[in-house]
C-alpha positions as a Markdown table, in Angstrom:
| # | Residue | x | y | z |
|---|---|---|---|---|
| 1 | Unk | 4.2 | -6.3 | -19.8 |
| 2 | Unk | 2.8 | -5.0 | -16.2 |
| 3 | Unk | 2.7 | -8.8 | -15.5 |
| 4 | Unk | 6.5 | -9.0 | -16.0 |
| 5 | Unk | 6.7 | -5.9 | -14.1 |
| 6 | Unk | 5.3 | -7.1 | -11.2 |
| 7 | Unk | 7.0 | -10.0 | -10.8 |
| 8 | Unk | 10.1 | -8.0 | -10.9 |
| 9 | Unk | 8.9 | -5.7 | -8.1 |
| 10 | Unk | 7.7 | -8.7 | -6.2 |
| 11 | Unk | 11.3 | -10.2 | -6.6 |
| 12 | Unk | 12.9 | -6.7 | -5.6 |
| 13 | Unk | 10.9 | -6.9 | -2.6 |
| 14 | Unk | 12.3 | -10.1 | -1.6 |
| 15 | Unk | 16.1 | -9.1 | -2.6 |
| 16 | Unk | 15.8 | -5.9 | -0.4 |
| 17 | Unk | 14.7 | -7.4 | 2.6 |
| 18 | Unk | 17.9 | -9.1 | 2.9 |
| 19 | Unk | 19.4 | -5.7 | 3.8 |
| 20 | Unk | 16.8 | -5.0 | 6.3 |
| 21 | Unk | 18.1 | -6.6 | 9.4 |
| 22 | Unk | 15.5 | -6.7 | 12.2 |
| 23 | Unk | 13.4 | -4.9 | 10.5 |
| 24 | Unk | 12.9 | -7.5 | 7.7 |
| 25 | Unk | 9.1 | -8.2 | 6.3 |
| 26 | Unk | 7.8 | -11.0 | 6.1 |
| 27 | Unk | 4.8 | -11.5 | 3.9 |
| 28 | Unk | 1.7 | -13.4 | 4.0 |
| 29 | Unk | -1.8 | -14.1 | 2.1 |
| 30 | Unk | -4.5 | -14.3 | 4.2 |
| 31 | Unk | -6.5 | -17.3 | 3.7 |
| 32 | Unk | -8.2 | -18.3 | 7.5 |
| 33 | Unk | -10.5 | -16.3 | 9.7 |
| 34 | Unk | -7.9 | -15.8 | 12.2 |
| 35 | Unk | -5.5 | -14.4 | 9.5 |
| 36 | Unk | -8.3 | -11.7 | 8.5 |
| 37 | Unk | -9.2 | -10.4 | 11.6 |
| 38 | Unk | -5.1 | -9.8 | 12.4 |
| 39 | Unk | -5.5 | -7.6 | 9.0 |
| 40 | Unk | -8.9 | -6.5 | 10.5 |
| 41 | Unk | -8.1 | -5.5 | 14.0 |
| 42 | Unk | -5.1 | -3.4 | 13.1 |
| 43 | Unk | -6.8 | -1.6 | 10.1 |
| 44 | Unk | -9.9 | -0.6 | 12.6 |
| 45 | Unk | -7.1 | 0.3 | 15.2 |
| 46 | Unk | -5.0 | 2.9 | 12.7 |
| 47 | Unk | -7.6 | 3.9 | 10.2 |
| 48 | Unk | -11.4 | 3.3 | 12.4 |
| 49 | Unk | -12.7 | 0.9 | 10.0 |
| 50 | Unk | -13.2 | -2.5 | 10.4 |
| 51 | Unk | -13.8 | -3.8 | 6.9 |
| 52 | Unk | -16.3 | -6.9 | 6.9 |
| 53 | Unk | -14.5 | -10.4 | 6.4 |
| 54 | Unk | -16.6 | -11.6 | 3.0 |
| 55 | Unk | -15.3 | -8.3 | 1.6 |
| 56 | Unk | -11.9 | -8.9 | 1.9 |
| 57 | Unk | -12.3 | -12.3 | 0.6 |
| 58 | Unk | -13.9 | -10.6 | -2.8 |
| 59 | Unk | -9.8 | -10.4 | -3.7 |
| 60 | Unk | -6.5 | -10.6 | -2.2 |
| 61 | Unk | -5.2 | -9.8 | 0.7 |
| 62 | Unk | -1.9 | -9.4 | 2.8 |
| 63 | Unk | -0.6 | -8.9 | 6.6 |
| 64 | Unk | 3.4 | -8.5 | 6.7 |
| 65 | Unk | 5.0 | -9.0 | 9.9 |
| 66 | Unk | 8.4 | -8.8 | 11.7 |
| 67 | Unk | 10.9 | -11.4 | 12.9 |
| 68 | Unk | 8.4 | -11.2 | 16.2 |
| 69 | Unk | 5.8 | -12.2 | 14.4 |
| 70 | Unk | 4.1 | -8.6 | 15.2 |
| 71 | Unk | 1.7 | -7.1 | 12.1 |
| 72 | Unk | 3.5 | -4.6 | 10.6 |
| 73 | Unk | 1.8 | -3.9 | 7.6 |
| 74 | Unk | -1.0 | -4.5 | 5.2 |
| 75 | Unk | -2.8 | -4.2 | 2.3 |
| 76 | Unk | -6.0 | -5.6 | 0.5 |
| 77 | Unk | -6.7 | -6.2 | -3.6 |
| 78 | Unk | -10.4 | -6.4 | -4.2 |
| 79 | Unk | -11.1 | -7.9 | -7.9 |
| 80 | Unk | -14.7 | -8.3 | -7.8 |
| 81 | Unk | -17.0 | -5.5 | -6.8 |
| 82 | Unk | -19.5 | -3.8 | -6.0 |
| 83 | Unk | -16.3 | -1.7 | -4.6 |
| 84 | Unk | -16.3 | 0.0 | -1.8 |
| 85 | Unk | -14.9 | 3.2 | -2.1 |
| 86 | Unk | -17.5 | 3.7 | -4.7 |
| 87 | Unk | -20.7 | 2.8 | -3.2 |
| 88 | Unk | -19.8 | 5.6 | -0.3 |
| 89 | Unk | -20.1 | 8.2 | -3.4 |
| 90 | Unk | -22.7 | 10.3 | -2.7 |
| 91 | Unk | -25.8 | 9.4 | -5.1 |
| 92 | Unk | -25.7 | 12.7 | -7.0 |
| 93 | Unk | -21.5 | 11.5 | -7.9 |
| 94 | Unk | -21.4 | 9.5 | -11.2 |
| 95 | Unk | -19.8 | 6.5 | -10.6 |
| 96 | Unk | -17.4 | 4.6 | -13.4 |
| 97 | Unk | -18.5 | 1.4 | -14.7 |
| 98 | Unk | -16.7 | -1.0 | -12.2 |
| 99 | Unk | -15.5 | -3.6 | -14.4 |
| 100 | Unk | -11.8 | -4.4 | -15.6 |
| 101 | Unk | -11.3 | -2.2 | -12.1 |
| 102 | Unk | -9.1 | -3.3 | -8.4 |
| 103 | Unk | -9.0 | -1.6 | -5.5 |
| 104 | Unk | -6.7 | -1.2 | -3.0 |
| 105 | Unk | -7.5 | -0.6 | 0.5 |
| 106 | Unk | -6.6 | -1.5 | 4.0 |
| 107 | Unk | -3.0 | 0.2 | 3.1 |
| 108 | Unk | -1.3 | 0.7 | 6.5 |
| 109 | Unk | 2.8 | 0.7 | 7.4 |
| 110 | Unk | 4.3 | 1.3 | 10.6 |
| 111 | Unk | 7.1 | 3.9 | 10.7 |
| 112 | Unk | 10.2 | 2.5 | 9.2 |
| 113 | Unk | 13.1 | 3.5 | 7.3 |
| 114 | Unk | 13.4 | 4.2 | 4.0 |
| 115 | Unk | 14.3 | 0.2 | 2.8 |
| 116 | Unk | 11.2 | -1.1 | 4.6 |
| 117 | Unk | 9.5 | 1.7 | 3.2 |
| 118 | Unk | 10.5 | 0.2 | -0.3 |
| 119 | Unk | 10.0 | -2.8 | 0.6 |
| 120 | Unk | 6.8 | -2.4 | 1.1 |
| 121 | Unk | 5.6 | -0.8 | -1.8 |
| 122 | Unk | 7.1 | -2.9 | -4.1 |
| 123 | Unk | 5.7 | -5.7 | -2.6 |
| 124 | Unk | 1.8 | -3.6 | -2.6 |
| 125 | Unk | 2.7 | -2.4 | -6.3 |
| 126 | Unk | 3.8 | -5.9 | -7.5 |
| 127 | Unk | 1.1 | -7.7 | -6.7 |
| 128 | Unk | -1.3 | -4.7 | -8.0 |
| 129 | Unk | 0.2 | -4.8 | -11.2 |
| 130 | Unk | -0.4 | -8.5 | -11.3 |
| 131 | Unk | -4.4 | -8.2 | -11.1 |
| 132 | Unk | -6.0 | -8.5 | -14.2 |
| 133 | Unk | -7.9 | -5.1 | -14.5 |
| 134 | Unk | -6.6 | -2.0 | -16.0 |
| 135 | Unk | -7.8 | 0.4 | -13.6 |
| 136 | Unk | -7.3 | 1.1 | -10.1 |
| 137 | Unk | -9.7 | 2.4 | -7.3 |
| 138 | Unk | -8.9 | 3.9 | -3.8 |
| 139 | Unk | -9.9 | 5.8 | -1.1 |
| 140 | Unk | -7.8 | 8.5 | 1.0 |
| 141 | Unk | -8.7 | 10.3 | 4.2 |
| 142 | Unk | -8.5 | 13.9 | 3.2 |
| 143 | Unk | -6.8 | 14.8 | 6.1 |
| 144 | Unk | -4.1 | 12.3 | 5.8 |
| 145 | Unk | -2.0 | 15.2 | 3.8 |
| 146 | Unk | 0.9 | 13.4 | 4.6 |
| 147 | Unk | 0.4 | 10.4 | 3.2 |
| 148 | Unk | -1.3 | 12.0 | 0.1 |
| 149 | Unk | 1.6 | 14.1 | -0.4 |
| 150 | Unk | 4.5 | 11.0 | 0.5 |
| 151 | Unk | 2.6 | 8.1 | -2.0 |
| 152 | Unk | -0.9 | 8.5 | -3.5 |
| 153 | Unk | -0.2 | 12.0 | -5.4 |
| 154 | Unk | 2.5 | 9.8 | -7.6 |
| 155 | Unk | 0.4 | 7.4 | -9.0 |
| 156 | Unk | -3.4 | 9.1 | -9.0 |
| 157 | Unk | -4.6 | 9.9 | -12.6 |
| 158 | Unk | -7.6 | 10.9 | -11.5 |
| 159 | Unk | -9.7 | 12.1 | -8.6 |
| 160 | Unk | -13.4 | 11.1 | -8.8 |
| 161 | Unk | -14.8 | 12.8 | -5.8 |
| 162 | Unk | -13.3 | 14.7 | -2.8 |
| 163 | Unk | -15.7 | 15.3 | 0.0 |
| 164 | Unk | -18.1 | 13.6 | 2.8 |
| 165 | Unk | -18.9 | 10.0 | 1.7 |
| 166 | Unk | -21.5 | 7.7 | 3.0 |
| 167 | Unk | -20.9 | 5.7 | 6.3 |
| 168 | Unk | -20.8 | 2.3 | 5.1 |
| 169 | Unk | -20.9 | -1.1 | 7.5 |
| 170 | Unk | -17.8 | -1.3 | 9.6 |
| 171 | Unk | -17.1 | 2.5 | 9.7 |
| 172 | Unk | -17.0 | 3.7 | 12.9 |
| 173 | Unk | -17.0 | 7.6 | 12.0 |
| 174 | Unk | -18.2 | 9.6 | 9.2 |
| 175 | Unk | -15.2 | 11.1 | 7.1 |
| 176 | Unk | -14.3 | 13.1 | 4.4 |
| 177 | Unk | -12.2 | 11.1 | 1.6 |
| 178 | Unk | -10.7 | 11.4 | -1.5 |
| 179 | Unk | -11.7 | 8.7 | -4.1 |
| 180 | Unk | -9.0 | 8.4 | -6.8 |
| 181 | Unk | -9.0 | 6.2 | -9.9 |
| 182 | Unk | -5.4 | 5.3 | -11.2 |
| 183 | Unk | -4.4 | 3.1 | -14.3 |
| 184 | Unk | -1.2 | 0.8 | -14.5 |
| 185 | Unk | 1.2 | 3.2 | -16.3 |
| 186 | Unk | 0.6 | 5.7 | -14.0 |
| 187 | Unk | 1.0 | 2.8 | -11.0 |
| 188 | Unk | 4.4 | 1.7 | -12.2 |
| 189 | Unk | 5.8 | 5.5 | -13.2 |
| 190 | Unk | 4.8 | 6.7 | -10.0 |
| 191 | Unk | 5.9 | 4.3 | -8.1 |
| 192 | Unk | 9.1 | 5.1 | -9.8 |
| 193 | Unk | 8.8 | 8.5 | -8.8 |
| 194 | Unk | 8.4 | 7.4 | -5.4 |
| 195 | Unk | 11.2 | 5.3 | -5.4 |
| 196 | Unk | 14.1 | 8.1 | -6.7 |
| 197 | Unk | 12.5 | 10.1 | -3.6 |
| 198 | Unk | 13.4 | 7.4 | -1.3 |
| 199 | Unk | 16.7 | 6.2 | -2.7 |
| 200 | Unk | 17.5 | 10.1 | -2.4 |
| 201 | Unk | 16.7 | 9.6 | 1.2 |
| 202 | Unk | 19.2 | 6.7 | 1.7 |
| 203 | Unk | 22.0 | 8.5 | 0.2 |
| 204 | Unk | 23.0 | 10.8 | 2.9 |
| 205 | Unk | 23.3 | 7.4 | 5.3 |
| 206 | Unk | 25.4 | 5.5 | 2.8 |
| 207 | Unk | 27.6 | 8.7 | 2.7 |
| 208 | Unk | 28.2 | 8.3 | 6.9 |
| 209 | Unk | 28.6 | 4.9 | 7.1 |
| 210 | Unk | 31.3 | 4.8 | 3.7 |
| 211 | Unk | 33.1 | 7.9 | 5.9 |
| 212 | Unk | 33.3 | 5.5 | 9.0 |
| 213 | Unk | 35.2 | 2.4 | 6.8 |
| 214 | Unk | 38.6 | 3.2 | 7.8 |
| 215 | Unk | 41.4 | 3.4 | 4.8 |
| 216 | Unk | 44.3 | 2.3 | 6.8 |
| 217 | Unk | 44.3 | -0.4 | 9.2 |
| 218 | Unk | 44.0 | 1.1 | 12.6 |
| 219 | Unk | 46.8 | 0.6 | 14.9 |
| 220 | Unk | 46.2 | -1.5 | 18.2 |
């Protein structure tokens, strides 16, 4: 079932971009060294941590860029642990067993409307709910409220720890995270959540640009 899911976010993705304009998405999997370090560089720019190459290849991972060929976005599915956001726990924190788990990280978007937006996430949430594991595993900066609020309060089931975490290879800073475990329904019925929120968003535009179609033809 999430398979079929996915695909049909996946597809989504792809039908919604059409109506992006200049803002469209393109997509890409990363497969070369040079095609890591564009998800690398901008992750370390935005977030301050440059996560190591062989880690990223543990799973799957994703740059999207505009019509200039500029990164725009990104996102990283790890499949095979030892996981990252859990080896930061503290020692005294009681970690989950790791298998049948993903986790997502390297999550970054630049600002956009509420279509890219979309895009976006279906795309991220797609391919999630493609992996083969039932669980999902992620870590927030605390103080990113705004992003906790806008996305990863939808679809968290569970918050594992919240606090000061271990500075692991490629972090520049120590930092105070949230790690949160999610599971699949709770992926695909908040992302549905998050997706009312932003069709809500789109509404009041659709409602200016229907009042600027003219009824009549105007007169020359």
């Amino acid at each position: 079932m999430f398979s079929m899911i996915g695909q049909g976010l996946i597809l989504f993705s792809e039908v919604t971009n059409a109506f992006l304009g200049e803002e469209k998405l393109q997509f890409k999997r990363l497969t070369s060294e040079t095609d890591f370090e564009v998800l690398q560089n901008k992750f370390e720019e935005l977030d301050g941590i440059r996560l190591p190459t062989d880690y990223l290849k543990q799973g799957r991972a994703f740059v999207c860029f505009n019509e200039s060929l500029e990164a725009q976005g990104g996102f990283a599915l790890i499949d095979n642990g030892p996981f990252r956001c859990l080896e930061q726990l503290p020692d005294e924190v009681s970690k989950p067993e790791q298998s049948a788990m993903t986790e997502i990280t390297a999550v970054f978007l630049t600002r956009g409307r509420a279509l890219r937006r979309t895009r976006y996430w279906s795309f991220v949430i797609g391919n999630t709910l493609l992996s083969q594991s039932s669980r999902i595993v992620y870590a927030v900066d605390s103080e990113k409220t705004a992003l906790r609020e806008r996305v990863f309060n939808h679809i968290r089931a569970h918050t594992l720890y919240e606090g000061p975490v271990k500075k692991l290879e490629g972090m520049s800073n120590e930092s105070v995270e949230a790690v949160e475990l999610t599971t699949k329904v709770h992926l695909a019925k908040g992302f549905l959540k998050l997706a009312l929120k932003e069709a809500e968003k789109l509404k009041p535009r659709l409602a200016i640009r229907s009042a600027r179609i003219p009824t009549e033809p105007v007169a020359e």
